[in-house]
Phi, psi and omega in degrees: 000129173241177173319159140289339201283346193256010180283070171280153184282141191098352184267181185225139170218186184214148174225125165067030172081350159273170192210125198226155182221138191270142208249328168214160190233110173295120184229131189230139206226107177239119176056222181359266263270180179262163211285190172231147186252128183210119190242165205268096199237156161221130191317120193282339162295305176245007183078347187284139178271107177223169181277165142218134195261207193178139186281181160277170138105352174271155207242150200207144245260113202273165205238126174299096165248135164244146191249151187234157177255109176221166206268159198250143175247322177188174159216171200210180210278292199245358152285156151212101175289143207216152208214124154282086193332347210244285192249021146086017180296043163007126199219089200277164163212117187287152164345297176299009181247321189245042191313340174242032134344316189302326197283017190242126179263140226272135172096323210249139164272130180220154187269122182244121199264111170234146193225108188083050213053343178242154282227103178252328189188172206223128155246152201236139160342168192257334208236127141247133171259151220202150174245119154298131202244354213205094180196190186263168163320101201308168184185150183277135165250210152244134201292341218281314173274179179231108180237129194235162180223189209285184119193167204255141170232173200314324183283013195076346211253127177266148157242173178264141171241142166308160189298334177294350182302133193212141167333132180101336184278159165234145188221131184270125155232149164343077196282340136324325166231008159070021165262179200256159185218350160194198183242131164278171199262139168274000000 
């Protein structure tokens, strides 16, 4: 059994015969009364993402995960597959499992979460880089506002960029909310 207070994004437990891995951890302390724990979790079973709250001092059943660092190779409609570079071991993980699937670039190593041998969840970095494949014509703005426009980035997925931003840049975004958060060093 471990603490709510150690439930940090990435560990996995288990509650009510389900198995959850936590994405964000909250900790909120009002006057008095005693705090509350309330973390952002998503089920390893079924993929679905909920909140849950928690008193302090309660405790929830900890799960043995082991993590492999492995290389992501393709996806296809309903998998994303991964290769153990060392024994050349292969892996699927469905789709509904991996909900920012879109941010894993082919060839690049991610710490992949396994519980009994099989294959539970990818975790991926917070800050990723991207190359823009796709956008309107960079122009000097006024600095003062933040005025932003469309772009397509190598994985497909658009995002809004500042006007200075130009085809060819690379830039870090957020795999969590898919925003853009600076221009990367080329």
């Amino acid at each position: 059994m471990i603490s709510v207070t150690e439930l940090r994004a990435g560990t996995t437990y288990e509650e009510d015969g389900q198995y959850f891995t936590v994405l964000s951890y909250e900790h909120i302390k009002m006057g008095r009364g005693s705090a509350n724990i309330k973390v952002k979790v998503r089920n390893l079973k079924t993929g679905a993402t909920t909140e849950k709250g928690y008193t302090n001092g309660a405790k929830v059943a900890d799960m043995p995960v082991h993590k492999k660092e492995m290389q992501y190779l393709y996806k296809d409609e309903e998998s994303v597959y991964f290769m153990n570079s060392q024994t050349f071991e292969q892996v699927s993980i469905p789709l509904n499992l991996v909900p920012e699937h879109e941010f894993l670039k082919e060839g690049e190593i991610f710490p992949v979460s396994f519980l009994e041998g099989k294959p539970l969840s990818v975790l991926l970095p917070p800050k990723m880089v991207f190359k823009v494949t796709e956008t309107a014509p960079g122009a000097k703005g006024n600095s003062a506002t933040n005025v932003f426009k469309e772009a397509t980035l190598e994985n497909n997925i658009k995002t809004k960029v500042p006007l200075f931003i130009n085809v060819g840049d690379k830039i870090r975004v957020d795999t969590r909310t898919g925003a853009y958060t600076e221009k990367a060093q080329s």
